[in-house]
N, CA, C and O atoms as a Maestro MAE file, in Angstrom:
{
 s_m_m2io_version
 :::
 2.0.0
}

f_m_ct {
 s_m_title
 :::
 protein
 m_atom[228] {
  # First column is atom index #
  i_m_mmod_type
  r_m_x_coord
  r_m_y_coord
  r_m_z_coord
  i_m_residue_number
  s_m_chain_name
  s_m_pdb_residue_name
  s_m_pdb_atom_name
  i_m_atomic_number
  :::
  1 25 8.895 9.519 -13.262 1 A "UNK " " N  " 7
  2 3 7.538 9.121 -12.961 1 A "UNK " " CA " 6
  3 2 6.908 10.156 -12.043 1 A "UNK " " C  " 6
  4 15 7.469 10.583 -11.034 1 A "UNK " " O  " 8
  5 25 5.970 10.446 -12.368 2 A "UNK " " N  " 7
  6 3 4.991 11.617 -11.620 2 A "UNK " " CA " 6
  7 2 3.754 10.585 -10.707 2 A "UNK " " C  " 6
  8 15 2.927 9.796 -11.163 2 A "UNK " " O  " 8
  9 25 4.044 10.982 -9.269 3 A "UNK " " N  " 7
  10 3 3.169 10.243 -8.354 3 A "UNK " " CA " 6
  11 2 2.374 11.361 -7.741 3 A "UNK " " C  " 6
  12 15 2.471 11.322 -6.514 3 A "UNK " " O  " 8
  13 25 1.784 12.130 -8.081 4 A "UNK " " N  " 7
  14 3 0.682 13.699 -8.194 4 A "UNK " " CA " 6
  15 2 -0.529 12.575 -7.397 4 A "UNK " " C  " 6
  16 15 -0.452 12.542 -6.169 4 A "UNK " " O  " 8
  17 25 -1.314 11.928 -7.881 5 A "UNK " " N  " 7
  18 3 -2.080 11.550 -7.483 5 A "UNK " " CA " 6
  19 2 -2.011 10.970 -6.144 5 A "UNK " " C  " 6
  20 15 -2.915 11.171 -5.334 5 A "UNK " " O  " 8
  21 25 -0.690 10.056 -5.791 6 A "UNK " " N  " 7
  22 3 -0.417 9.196 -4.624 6 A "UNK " " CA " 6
  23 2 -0.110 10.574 -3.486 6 A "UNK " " C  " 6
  24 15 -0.421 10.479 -2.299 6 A "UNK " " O  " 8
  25 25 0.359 11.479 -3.907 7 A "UNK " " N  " 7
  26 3 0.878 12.788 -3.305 7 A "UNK " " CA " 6
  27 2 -0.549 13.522 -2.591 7 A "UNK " " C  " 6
  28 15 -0.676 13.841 -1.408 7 A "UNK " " O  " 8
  29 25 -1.433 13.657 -3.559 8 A "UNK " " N  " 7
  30 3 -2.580 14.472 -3.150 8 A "UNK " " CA " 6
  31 2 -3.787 13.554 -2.431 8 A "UNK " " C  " 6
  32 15 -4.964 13.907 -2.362 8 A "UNK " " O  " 8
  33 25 -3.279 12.393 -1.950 9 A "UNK " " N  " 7
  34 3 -4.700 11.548 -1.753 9 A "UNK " " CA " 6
  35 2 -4.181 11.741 -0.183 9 A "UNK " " C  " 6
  36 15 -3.023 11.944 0.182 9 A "UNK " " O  " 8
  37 25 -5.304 11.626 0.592 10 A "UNK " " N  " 7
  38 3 -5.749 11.513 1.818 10 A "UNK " " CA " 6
  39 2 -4.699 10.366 2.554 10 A "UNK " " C  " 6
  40 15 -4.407 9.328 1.960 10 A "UNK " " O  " 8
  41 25 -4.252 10.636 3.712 11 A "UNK " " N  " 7
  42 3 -3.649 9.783 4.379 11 A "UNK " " CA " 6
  43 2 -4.295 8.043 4.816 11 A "UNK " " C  " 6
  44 15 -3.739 6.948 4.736 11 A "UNK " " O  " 8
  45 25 -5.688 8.442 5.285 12 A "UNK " " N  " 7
  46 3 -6.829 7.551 5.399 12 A "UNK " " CA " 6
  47 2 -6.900 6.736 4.065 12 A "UNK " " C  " 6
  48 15 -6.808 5.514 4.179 12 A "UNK " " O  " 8
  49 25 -7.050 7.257 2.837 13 A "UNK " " N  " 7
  50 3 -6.971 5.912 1.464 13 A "UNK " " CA " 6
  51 2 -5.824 5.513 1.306 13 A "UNK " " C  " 6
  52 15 -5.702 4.611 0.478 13 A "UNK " " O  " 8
  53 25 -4.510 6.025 2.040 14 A "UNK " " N  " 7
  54 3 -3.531 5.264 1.649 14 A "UNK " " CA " 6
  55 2 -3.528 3.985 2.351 14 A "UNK " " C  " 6
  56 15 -3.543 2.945 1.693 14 A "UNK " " O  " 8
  57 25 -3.507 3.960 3.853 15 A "UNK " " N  " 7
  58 3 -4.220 3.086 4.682 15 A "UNK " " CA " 6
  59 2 -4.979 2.223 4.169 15 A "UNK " " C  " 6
  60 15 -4.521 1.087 4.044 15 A "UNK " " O  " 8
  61 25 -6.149 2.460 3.788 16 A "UNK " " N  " 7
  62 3 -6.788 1.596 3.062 16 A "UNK " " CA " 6
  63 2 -6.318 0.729 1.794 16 A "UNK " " C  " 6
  64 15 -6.692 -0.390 1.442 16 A "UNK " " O  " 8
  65 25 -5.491 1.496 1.290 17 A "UNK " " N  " 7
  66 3 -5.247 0.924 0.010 17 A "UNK " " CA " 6
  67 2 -3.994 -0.252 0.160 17 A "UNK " " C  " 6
  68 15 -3.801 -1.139 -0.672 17 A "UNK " " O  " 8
  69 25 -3.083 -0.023 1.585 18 A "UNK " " N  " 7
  70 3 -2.329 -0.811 2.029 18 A "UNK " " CA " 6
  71 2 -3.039 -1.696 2.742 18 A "UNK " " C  " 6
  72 15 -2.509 -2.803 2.641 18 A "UNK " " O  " 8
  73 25 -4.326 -1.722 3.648 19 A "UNK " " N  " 7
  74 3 -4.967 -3.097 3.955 19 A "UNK " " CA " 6
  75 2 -5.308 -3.470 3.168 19 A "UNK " " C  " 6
  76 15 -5.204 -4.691 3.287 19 A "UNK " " O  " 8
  77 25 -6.065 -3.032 1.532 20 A "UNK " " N  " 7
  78 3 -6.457 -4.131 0.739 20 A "UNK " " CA " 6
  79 2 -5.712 -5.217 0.222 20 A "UNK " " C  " 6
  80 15 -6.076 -6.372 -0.003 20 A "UNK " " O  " 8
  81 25 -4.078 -4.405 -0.006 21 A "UNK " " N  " 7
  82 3 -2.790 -4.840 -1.046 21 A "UNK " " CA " 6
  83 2 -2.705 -5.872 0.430 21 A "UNK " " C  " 6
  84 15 -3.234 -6.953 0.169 21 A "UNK " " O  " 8
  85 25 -2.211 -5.821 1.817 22 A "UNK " " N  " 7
  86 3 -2.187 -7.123 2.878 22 A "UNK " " CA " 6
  87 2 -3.062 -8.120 2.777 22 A "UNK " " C  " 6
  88 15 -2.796 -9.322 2.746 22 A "UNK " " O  " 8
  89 25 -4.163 -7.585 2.724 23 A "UNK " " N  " 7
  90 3 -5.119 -8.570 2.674 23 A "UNK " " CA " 6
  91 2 -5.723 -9.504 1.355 23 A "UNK " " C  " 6
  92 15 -6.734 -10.205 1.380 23 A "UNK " " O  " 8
  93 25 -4.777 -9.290 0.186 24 A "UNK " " N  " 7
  94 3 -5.230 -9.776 -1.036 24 A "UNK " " CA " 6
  95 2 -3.595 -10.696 -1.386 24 A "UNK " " C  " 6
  96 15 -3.526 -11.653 -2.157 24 A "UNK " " O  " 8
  97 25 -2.424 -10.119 -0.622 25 A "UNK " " N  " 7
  98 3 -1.361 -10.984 -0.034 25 A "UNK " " CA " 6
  99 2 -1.426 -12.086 0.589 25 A "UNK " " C  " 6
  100 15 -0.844 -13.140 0.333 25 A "UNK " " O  " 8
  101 25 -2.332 -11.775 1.636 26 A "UNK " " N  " 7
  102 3 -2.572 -13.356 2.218 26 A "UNK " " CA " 6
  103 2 -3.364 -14.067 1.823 26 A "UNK " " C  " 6
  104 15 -3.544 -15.033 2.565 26 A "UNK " " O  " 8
  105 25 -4.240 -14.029 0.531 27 A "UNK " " N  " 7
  106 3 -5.229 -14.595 -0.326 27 A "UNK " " CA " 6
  107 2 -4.565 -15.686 -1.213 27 A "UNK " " C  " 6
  108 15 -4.827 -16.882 -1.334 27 A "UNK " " O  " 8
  109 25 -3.341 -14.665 -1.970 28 A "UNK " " N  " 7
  110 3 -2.537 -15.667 -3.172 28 A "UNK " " CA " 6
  111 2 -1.595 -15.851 -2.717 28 A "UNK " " C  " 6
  112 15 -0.678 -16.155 -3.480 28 A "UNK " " O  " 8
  113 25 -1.293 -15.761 -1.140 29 A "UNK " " N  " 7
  114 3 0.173 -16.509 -0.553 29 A "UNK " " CA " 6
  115 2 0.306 -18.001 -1.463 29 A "UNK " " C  " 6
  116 15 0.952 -18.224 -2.487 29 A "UNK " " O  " 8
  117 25 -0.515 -18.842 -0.706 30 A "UNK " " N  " 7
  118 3 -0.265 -20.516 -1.617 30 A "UNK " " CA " 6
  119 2 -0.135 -20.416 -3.071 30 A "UNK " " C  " 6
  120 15 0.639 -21.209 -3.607 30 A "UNK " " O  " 8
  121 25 -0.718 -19.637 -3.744 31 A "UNK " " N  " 7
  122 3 -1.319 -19.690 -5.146 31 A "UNK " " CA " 6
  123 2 -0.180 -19.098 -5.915 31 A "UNK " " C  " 6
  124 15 -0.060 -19.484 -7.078 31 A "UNK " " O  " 8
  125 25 0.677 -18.221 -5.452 32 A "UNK " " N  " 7
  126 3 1.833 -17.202 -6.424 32 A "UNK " " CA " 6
  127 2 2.432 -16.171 -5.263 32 A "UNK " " C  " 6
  128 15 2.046 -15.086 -4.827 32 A "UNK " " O  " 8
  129 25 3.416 -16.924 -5.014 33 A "UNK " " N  " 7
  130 3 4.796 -16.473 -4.120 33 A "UNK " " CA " 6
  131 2 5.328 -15.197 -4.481 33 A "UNK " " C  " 6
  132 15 5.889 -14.543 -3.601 33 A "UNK " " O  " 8
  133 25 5.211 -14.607 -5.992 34 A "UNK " " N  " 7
  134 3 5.840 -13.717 -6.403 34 A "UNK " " CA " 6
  135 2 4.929 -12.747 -6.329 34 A "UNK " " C  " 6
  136 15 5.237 -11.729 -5.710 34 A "UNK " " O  " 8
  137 25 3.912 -12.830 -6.806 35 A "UNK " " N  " 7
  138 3 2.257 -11.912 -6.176 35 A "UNK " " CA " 6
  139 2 2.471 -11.589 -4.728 35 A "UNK " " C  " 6
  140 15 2.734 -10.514 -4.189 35 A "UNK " " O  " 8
  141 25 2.326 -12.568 -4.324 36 A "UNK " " N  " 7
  142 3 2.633 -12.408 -2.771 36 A "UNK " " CA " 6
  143 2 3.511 -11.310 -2.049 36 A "UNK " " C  " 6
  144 15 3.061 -10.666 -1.101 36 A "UNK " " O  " 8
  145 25 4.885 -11.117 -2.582 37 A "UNK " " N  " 7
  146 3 5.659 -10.630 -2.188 37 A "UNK " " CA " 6
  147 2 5.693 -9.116 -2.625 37 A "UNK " " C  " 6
  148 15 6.158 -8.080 -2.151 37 A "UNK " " O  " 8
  149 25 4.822 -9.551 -4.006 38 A "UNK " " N  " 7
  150 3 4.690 -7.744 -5.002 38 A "UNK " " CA " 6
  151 2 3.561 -7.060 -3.509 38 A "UNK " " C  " 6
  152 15 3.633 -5.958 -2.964 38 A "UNK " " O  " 8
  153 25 2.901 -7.864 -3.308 39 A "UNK " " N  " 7
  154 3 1.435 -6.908 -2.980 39 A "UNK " " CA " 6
  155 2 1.819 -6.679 -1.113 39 A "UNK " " C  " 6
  156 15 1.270 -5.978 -0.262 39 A "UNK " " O  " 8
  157 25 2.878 -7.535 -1.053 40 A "UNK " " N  " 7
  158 3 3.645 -6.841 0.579 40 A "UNK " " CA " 6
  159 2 4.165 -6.121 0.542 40 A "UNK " " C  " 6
  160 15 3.925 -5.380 1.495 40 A "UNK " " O  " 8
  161 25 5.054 -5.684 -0.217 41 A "UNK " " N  " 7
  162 3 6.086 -4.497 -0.509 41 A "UNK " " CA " 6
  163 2 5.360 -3.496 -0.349 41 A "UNK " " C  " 6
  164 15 5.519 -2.605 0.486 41 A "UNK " " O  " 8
  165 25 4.128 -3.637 -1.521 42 A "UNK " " N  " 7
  166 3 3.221 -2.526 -2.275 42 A "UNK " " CA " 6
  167 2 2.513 -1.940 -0.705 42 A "UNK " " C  " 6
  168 15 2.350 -0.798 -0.276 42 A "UNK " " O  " 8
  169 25 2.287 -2.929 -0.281 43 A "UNK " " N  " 7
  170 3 1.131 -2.252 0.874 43 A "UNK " " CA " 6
  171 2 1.757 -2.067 2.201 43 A "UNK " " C  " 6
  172 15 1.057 -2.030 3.212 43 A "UNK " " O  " 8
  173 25 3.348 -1.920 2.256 44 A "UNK " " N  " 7
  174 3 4.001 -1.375 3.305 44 A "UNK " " CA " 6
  175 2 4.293 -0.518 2.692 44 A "UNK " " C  " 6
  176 15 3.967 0.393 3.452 44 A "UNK " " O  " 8
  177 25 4.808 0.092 1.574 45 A "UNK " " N  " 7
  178 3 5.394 1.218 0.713 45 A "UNK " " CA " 6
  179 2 3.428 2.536 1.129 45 A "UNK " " C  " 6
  180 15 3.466 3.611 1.727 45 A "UNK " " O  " 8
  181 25 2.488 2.058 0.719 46 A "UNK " " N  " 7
  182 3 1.319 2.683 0.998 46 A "UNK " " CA " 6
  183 2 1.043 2.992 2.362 46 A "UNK " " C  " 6
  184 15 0.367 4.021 2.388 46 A "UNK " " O  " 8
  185 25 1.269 2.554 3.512 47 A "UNK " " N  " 7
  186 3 1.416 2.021 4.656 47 A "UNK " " CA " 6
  187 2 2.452 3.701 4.980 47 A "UNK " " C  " 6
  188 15 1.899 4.693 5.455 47 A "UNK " " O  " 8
  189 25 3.700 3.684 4.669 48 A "UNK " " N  " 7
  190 3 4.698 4.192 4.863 48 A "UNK " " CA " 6
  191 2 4.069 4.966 4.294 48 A "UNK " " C  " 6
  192 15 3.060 5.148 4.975 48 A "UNK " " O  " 8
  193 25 4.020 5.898 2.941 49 A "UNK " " N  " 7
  194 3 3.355 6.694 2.304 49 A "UNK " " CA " 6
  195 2 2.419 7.765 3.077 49 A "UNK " " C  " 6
  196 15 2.571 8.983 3.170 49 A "UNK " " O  " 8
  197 25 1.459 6.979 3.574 50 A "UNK " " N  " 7
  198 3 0.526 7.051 4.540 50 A "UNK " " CA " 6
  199 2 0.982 7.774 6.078 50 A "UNK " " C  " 6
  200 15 0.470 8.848 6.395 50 A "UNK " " O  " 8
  201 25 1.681 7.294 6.717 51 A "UNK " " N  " 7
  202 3 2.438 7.813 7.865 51 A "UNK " " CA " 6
  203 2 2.876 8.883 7.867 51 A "UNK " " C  " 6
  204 15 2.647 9.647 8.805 51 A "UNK " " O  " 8
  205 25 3.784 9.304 6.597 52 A "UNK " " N  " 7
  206 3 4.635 10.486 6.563 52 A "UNK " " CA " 6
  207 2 3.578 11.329 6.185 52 A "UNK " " C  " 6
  208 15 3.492 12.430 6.727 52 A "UNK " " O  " 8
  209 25 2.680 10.949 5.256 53 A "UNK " " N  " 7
  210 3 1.653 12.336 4.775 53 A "UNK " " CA " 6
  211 2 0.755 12.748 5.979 53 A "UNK " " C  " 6
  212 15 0.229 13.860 6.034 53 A "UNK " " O  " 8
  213 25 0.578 11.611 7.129 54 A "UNK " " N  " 7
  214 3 -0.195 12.241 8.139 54 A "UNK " " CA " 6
  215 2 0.655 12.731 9.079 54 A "UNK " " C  " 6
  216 15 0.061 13.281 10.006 54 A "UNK " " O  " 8
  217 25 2.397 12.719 9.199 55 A "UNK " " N  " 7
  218 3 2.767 13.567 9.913 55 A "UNK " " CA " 6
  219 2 3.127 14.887 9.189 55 A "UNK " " C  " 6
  220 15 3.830 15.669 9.830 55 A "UNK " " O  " 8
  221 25 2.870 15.125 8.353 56 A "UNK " " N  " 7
  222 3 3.047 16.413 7.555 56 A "UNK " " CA " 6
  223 2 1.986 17.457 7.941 56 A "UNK " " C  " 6
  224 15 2.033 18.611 7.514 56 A "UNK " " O  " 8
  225 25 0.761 16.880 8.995 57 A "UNK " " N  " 7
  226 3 -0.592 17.572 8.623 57 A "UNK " " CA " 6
  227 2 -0.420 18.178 9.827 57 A "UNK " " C  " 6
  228 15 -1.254 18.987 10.235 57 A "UNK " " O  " 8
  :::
 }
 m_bond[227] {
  # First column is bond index #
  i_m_from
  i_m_to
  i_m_order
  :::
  1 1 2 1
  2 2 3 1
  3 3 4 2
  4 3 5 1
  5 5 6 1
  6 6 7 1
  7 7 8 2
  8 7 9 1
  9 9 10 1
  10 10 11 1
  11 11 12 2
  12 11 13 1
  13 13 14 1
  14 14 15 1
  15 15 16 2
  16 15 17 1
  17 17 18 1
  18 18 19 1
  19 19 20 2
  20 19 21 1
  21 21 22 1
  22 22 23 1
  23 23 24 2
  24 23 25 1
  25 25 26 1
  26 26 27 1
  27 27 28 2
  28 27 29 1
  29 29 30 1
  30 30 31 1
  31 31 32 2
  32 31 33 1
  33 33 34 1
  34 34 35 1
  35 35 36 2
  36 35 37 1
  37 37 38 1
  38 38 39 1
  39 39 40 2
  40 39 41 1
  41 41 42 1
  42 42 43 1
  43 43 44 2
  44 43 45 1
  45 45 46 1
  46 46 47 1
  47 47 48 2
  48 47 49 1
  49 49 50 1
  50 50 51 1
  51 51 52 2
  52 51 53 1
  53 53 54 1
  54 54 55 1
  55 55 56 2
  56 55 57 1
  57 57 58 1
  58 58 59 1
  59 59 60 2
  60 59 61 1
  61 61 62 1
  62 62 63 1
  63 63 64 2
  64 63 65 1
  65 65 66 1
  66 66 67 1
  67 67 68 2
  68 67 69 1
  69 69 70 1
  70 70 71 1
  71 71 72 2
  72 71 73 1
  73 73 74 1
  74 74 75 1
  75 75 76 2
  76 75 77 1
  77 77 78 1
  78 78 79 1
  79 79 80 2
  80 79 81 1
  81 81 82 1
  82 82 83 1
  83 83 84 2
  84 83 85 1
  85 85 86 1
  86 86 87 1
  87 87 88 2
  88 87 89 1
  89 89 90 1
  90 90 91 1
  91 91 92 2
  92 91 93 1
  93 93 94 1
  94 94 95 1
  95 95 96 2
  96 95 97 1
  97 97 98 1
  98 98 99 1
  99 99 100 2
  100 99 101 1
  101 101 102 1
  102 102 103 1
  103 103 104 2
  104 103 105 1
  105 105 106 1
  106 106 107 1
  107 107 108 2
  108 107 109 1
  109 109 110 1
  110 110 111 1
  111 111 112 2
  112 111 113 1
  113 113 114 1
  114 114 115 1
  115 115 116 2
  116 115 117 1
  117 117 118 1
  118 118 119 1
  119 119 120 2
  120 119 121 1
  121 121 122 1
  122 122 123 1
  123 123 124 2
  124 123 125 1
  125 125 126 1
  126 126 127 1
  127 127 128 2
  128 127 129 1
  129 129 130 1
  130 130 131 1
  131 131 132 2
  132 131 133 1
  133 133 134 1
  134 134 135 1
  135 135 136 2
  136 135 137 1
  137 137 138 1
  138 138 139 1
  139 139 140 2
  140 139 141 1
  141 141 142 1
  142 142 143 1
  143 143 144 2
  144 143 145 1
  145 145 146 1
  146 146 147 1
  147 147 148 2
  148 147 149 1
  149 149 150 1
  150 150 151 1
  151 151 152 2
  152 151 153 1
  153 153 154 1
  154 154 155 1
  155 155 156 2
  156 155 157 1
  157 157 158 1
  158 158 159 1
  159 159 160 2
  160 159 161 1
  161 161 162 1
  162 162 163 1
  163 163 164 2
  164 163 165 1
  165 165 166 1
  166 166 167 1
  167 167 168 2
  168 167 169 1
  169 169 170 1
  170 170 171 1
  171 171 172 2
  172 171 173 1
  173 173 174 1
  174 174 175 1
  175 175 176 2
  176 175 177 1
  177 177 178 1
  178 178 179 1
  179 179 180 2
  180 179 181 1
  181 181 182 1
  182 182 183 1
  183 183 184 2
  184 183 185 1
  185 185 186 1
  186 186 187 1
  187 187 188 2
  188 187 189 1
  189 189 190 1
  190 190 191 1
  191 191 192 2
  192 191 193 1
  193 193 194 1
  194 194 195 1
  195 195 196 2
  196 195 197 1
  197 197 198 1
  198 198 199 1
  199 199 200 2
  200 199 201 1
  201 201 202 1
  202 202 203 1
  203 203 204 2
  204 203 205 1
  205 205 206 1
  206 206 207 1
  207 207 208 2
  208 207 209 1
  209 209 210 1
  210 210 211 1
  211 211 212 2
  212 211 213 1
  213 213 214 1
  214 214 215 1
  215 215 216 2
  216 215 217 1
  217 217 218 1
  218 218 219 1
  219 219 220 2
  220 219 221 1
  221 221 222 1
  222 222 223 1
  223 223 224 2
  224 223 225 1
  225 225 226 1
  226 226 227 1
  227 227 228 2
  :::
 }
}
């Protein structure tokens, strides 16, 4: 799998893109447990993503 795009994006949209994935987590917490858990992973993995590309700079 080629992640080129996740690689070349700005540290700042990864951030972002991990508060949306938190904040759309705690939306369908009640509603779908398994959603829930996809879009926490997802937006600490972005989160993390995020960190290392801004200590690279």
């Amino acid at each position: 799998m080629n992640f080129s795009s996740i690689k070349n994006a700005n540290p700042i949209i990864l951030y972002l893109i991990s508060v949306i994935c938190f904040v759309l987590s705690n939306v369908v917490r009640d509603k779908n447990v398994v959603l829930y858990y996809v879009l926490l992973i997802a937006g600490a993995l972005f989160f993390i993503f995020g960190f290392f590309k801004a200590r690279k700079k």
